[in-house]
N, C-alpha and C positions, 0 to 999 in steps of 0.2 A: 677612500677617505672615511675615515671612522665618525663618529654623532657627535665628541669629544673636539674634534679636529675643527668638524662643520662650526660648532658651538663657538667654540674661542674666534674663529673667523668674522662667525656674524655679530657679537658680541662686540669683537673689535669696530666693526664698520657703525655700530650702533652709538658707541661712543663719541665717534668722530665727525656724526652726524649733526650738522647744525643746525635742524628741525628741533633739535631734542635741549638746543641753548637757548636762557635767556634774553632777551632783546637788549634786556637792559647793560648787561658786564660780559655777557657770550662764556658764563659758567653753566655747567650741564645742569640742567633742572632735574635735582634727584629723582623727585618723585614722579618728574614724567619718564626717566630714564629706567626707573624698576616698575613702572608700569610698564613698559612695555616687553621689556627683558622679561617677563614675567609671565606675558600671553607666551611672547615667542616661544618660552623654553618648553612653556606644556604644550604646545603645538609639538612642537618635536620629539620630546621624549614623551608623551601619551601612550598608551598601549596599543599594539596595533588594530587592534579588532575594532577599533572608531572608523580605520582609513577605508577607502572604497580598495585600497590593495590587499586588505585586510579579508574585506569581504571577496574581492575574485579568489584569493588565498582558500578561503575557507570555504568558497563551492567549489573550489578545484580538491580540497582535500576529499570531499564529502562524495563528488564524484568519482574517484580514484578509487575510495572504501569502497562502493558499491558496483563498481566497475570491474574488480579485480580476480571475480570468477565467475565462470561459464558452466554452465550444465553442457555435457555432451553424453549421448549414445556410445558404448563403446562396441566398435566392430570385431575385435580379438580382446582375448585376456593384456591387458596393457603389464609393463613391469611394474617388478616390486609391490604386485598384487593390490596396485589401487582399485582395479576394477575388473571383470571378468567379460567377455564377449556377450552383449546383450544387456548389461546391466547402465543403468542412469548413473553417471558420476559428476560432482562439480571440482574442476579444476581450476589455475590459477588460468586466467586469456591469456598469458605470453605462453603459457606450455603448452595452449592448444593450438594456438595462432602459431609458433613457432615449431611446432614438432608432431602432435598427436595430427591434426587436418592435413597437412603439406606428406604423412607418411599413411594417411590413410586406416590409420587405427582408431579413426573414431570421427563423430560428425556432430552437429551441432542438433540439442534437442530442442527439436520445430516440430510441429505438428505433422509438417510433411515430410518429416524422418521418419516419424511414430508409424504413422501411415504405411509410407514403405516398405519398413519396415518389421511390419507386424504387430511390433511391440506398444504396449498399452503404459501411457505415463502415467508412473505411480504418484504423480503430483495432481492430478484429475480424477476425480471420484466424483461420480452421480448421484443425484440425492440417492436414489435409491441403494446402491451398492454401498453410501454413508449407512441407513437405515438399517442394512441388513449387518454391518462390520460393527455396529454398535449393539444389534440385539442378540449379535452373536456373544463379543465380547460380556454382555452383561449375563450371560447364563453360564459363563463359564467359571471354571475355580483356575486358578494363577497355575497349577499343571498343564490343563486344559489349555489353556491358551498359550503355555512355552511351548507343546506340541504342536499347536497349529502352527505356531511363527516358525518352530524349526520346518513344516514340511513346506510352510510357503518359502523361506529362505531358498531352500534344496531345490523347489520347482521352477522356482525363477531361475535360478542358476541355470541347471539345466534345458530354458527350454529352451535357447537354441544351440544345443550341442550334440554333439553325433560322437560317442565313443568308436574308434577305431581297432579292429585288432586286425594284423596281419596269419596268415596259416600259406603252407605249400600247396599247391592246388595238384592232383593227381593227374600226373602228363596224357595220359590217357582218356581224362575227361576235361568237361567245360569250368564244370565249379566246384566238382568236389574234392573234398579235404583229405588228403592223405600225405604222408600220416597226420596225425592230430582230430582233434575236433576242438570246438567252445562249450564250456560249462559255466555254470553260476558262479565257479569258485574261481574261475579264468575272470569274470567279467568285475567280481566284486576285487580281485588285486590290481586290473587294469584302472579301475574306478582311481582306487588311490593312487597310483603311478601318474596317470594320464590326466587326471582330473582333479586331483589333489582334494578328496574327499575320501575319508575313513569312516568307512560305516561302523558302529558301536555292534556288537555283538548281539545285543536286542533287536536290530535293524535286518531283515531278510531282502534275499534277492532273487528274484524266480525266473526263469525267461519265459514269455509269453509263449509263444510258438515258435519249431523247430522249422519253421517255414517262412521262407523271405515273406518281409511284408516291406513293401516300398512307402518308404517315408514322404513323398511328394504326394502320397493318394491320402496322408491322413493329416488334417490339423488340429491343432489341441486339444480342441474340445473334443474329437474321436479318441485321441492318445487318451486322455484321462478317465473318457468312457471305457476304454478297454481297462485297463488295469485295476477302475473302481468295481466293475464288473467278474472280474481274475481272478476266482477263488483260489487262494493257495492254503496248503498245509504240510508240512514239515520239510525235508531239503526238497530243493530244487532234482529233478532227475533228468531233466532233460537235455539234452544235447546239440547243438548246431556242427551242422557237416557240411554246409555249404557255402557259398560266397553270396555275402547279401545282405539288405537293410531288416533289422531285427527290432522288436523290442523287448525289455525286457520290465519287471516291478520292483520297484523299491516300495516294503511294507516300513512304516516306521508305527512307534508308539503312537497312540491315540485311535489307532485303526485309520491313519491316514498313507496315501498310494501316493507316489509319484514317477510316471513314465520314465524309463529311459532310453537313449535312441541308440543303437551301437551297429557298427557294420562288419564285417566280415569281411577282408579284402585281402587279394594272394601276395603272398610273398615274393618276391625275386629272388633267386637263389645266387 
């Protein structure tokens, strides 16, 4: 029933009411007849935002706004490139509640995620770590500091991911590669195949050592010692001929390094 509907209805019954007649002839007493017709009607048609429905209305909107997205951890590269394995993303709660948690591509960002793992929320900053991003920021010139956000972009991304390349493994031995081997220039076209990262032609790539280093004996703060330490100068020469966890250095502009992890693993024929 529409407020139009209601209106005429109660209006009628208002009329007819013999509260609202004179004592004396039982004519409607105008004046008290649009007196009251007059409360009633602003009671009714008043804006909603007077009514206590108005107000549960209006914490339930308020609620709903601020309800309506989650930060999660993402566990793999999620589609359509919202987000990349390892990085903090906020989505809509039906998409996470509904799809990303129940398939296991990602988890809710709780401290006891962070924790587990590894990864450090970039929503938490320590005084001192504030101290140090502000006095960096302030000596820098706006080059300066597109540098550093590109190699921090790049490192984040990468750190928890493992480039893979596959090779045939020589029937006659355990791990080595025949035919083929791995090169910088194998690892820099994988990069953008597998990882969908093009390095800029200013940007080098060098491999650490030609010798497995097992990725479970080092954590980041080693990985980043090694490659800040990694003098490179002109192409890469070196080669991998075997099956195994490698790293290799991303130089970028600013004289900034960022590790990267790649493996070596046989083919099936």
């Amino acid at each position: 029933m529409t407020r139009t509907t209601i209106t005429s209805v109660c209006l009628t019954s208002l009329w007819m009411d013999d509260d609202l007649r004179d004592d004396d002839d039982g004519s409607v007493n105008s004046y008290h007849f649009y007196s009251v017709m007059n409360t009633f009607v602003n009671r009714l048609l008043r804006p909603a935002t007077g009514s206590g429905l108005a107000r549960a209305s209006s914490y339930g909107h308020h609620t709903q706004r601020w309800a309506h997205t989650v930060r999660l951890i993402a566990l793999e590269d999620l589609p359509h490139g919202k987000a990349y394995e390892g990085d903090v993303v906020r989505v809509k709660a039906g998409y996470a509640r509904n799809f990303l948690i129940p398939q296991k591509k990602a988890v809710y960002a709780t401290a006891q995620n962070f924790e587990r793992l590894d990864i450090i929320d970039p929503e938490v900053e320590t005084e001192e770590q504030r101290i140090t991003r502000l006095e960096r920021a302030s000596s820098m010139s706006k080059k300066e500091e597109q540098y550093l956000k590109q190699a921090d972009v790049l490192k984040k991304y990468l750190k928890n991911k493992v480039m893979k390349l596959w090779r045939v493994v020589d029937p006659n031995t355990i791990d080595a590669l025949h035919p083929g081997h791995v090169n910088a220039s194998n690892i820099r076209d994988k990069l953008g195949k597998q990882l969908k990262i093009d390095l800029d032609e200013s940007d080098t790539l060098h491999i650490y050592s030609d010798t497995p280093m097992p990725h479970a004996e080092l954590d980041d703060a080693k990985l980043q010692a090694l490659v800040d330490e990694f003098e490179t100068v002109g192409d890469c020469n070196k080669e991998v001929r075997r099956l195994g966890d490698y790293l290799a250095k991303i130089s970028l502009p600013g004289g900034y390094a960022v590790p990267l992890k790649f493996q070596v693993l046989q083919r099936v024929p």
